[in-house]
C-alpha positions in Angstrom: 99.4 165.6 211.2 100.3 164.9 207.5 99.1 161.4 206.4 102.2 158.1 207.0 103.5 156.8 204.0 102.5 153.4 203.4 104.7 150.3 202.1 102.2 147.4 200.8 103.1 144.2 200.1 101.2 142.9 196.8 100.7 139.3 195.9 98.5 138.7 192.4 96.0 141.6 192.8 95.8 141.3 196.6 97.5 143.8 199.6 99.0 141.3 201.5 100.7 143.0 204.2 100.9 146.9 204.5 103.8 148.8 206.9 102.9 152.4 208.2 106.1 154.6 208.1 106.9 158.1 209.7 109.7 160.1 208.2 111.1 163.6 208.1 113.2 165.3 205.6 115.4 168.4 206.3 117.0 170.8 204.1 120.8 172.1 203.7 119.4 175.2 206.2 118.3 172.3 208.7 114.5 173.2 208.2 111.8 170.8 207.2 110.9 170.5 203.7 108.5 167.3 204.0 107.5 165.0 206.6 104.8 162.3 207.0 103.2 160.7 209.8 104.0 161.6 213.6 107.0 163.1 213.2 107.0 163.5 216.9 106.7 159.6 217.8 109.5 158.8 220.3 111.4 155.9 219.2 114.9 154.5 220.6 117.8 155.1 218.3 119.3 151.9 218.8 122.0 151.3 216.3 121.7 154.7 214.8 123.3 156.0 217.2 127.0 154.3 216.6 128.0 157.3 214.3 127.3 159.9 217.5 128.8 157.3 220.1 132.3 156.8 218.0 132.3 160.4 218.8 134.0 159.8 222.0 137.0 157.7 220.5 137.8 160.7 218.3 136.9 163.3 220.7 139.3 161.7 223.7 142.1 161.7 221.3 142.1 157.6 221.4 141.7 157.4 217.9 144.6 159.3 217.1 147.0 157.8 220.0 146.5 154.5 219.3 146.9 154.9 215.2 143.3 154.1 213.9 142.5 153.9 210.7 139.5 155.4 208.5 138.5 151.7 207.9 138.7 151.3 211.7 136.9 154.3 212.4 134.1 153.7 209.6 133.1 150.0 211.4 133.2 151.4 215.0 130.0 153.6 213.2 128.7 150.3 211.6 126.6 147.3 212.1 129.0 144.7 210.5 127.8 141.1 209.1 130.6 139.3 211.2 132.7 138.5 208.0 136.2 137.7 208.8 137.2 140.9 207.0 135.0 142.5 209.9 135.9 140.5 212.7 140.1 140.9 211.8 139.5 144.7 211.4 137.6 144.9 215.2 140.4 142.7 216.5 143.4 144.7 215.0 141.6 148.2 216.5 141.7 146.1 219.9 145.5 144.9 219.6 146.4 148.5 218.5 145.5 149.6 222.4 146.5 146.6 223.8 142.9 145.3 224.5 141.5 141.7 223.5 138.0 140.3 222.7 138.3 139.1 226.4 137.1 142.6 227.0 134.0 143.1 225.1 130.5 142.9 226.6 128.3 142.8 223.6 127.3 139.4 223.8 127.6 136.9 220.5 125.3 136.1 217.8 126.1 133.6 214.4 127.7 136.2 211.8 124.9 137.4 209.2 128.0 136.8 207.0 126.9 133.4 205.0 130.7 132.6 204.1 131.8 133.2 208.0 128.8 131.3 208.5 128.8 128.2 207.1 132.9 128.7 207.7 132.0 128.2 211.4 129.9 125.3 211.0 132.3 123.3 208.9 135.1 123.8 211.5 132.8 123.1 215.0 133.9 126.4 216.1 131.5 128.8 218.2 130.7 132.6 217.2 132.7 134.9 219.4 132.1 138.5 220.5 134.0 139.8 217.3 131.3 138.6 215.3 128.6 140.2 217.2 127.4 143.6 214.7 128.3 146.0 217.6 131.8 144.4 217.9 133.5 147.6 216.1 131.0 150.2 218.2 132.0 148.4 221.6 135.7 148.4 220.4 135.9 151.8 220.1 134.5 152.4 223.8 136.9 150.4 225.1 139.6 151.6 223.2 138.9 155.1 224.0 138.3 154.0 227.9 141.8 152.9 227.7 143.2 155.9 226.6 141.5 158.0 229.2 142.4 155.6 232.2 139.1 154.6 232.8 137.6 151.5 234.1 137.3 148.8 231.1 135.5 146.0 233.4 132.2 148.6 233.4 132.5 150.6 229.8 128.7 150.3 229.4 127.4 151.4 232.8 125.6 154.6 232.1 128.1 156.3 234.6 131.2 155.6 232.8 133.1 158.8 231.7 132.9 157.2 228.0 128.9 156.5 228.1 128.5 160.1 229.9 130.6 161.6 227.1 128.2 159.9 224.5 125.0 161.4 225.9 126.1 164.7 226.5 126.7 164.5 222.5 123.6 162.9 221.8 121.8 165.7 224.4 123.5 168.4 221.7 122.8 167.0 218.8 119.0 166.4 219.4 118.4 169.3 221.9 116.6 167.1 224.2 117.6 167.5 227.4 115.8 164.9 229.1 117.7 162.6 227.0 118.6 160.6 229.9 115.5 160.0 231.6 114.7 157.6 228.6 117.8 155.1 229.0 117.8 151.5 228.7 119.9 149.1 227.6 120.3 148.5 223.6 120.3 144.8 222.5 123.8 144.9 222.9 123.8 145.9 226.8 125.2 149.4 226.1 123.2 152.1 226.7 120.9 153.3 224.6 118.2 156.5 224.5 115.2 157.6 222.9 114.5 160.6 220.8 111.5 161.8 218.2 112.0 161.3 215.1 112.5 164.7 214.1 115.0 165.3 216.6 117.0 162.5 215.4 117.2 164.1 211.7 117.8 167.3 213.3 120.8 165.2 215.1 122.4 164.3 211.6 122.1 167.2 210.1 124.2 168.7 212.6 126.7 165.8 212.6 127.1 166.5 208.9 127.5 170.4 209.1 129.8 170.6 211.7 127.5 172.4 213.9 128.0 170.8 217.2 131.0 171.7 219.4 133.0 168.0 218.7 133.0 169.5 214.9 136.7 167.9 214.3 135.6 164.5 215.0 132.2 164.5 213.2 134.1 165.4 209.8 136.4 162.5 210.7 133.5 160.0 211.0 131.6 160.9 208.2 135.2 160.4 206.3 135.7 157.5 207.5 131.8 156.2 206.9 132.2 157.9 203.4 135.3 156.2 202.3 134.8 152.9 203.9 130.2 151.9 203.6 131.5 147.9 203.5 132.2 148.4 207.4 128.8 150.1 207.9 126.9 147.4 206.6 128.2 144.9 204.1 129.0 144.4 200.5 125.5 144.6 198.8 123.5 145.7 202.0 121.1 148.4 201.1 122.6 150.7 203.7 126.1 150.5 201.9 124.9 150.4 198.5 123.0 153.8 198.8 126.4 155.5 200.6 128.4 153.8 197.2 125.9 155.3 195.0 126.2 159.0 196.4 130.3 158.8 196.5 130.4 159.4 199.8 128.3 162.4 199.9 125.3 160.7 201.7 125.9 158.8 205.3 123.3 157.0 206.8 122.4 154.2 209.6 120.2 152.1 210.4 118.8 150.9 213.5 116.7 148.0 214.8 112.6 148.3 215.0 112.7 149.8 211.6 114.7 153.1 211.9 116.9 154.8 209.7 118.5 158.0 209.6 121.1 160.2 207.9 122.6 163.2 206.2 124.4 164.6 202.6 127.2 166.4 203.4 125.3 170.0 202.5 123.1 168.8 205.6 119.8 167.7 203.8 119.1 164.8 206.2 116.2 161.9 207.1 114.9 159.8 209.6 112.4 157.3 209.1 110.3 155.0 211.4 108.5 151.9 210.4 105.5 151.9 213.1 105.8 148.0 213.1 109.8 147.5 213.3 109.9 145.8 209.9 112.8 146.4 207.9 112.1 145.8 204.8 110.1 149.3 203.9 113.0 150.8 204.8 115.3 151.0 201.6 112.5 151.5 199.1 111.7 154.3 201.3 114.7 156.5 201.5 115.3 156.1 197.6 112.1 157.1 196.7 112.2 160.1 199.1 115.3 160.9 198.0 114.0 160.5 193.8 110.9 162.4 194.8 113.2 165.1 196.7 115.2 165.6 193.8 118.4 164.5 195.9 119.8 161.3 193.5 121.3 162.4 190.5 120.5 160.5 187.4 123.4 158.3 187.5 122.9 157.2 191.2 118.9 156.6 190.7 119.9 154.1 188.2 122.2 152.5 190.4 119.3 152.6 193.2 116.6 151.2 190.5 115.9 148.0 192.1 114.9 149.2 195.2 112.4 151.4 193.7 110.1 148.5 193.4 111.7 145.7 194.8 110.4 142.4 193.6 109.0 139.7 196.1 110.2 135.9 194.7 109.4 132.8 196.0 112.3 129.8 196.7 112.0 128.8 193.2 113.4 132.5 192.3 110.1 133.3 190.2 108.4 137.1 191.2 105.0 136.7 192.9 104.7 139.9 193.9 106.4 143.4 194.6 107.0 145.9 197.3 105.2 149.6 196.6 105.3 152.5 198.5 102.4 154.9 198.6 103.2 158.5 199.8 100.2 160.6 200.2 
């Protein structure tokens, strides 16, 4: 097994906190050109996985009966902040089939949307389902429930046409057929599954190639993610930034516990595992993979430069330290 890639944390002179990461690069052809760590490790996709699970809204046709948009399509793929350009897109897909937040089972968290926020505060109001991130992913199972005359009150048992639909995609994308022996619930309640980490790049590379059988709606999604990164993310979120910077020709998602995973179009694709579930390794990672790869033209690596080496600043705004990745 190839040595991890480390992220440190440096304060002064000093290593103040170091992350461990596993990650695995493919090639157009689908074969590995680099990995580091234990490419092997079985991890839970968790968010990742929305791009693969708005496969059934496509797929069952719901998408096109009920009108959806790109923009629509691109945040039922997304984590949103909860801005209220998020939470009136998830409600509009709703109205579009006749659905309301009444029927989403995500649960609610504040927005990570500081405007929304402090907009919530100000007015005594309470965050609602629409503001959870997996409002838009949870949308679309509902929406495409609905089309196929299924039951809405139980969308995210793992017997519900919709959620069986889901892993039979996830079970071709990965080639893991014991795919549902590892089910639990995501943070979100809906169900969730666990794959290794090289399967999971494997699973994006055929996403992005058209090489699974639900081809049609695959090219649709990665569209949609393409055209629309603000509803994967945010405006200025790493993860959006990075598909602005390749014009749409790199997708990617991240998940929670430190995973992130994606493809280019020509079906080079990553995944990447911080061992402890940090976050923050993660986009200094992927774009110095993707610089050392040779995959960032020189226009987007400028456009990437501050993650390179991101700075670490106190409240006072002054740099005390910096981020660094060491890849054996």
């Amino acid at each position: 097994m190839k040595q991890p890639i480390k992220v440190e944390a440096i304060r002064g002179r000093i290593v103040e906190a170091s992350h461990i990461v596993h990650a695995i690069a493919l090639g157009e052809d689908g074969s590995v050109v680099v990995s580091f760590g234990d490419v092997d490790l079985m991890t839970y996709w968790r968010s990742a996985a929305k791009p693969f699970q708005a496969i059934a809204l496509v797929a069952t046709g719901a998408a096109e009966a009920f009108k959806l948009t790109l923009k629509e399509l691109a945040i039922a793929c997304g984590s949103h902040s909860g801005s209220a350009e998020h939470v009136s897109l998830v409600k509009m897909m709703l109205s579009k089939a006749g659905l309301t937040e009444a029927y989403l089972k995500n649960g609610t968290h504040e927005p990570f949307d500081a405007v929304e926020r402090e907009r919530l505060i100000r007015s005594g109001e309470k965050p609602s389902s629409l503001h959870s991130n997996c409002s838009g992913k949870h949308a679309a199972m509902l929406i495409a429930s609905k089309h196929i005359g299924a039951p809405l009150e139980t969308y995210i048992e793992p017997t519900h046409p919709i959620q069986c639909l889901i892993a039979q995609v996830l079970i071709e994308a990965t080639g893991c057929n014991d795919l549902p022996d590892t089910l639990v619930p995501d943070g979100c309640g809906a169900p969730n599954w666990a794959s290794p980490l090289n399967s999971i790049a494997l699973a994006f590379h055929r996403f992005a190639t058209g090489k699974l059988s639900l081809k049609d709606a695959t090219a649709r999604l990665f569209d949609a993610m393409a055209q629309h990164p603000d509803m994967i993310a945010a405006k200025g979120h790493w993860n959006t930034r990075i598909i602005e910077a390749t014009r749409g020709e790199f997708i990617g998602k991240g998940g929670a516990e430190g995973l992130f995973a994606g493809a280019f179009r020509n079906g080079r694709s990553i995944a990447i595992k911080v061992q402890d579930g940090n976050h923050r390794p993660l986009p200094i990672v992927v774009v110095t993979l993707f610089k050392q790869l040779g995959w960032l033209s020189d226009g987007e690596i400028v456009e990437l430069a501050d993650f390179e080496r991101t700075p670490l600043k106190n409240l006072r705004g002054e740099i005390v330290g910096e981020m660094r990745v060491v890849i054996p």
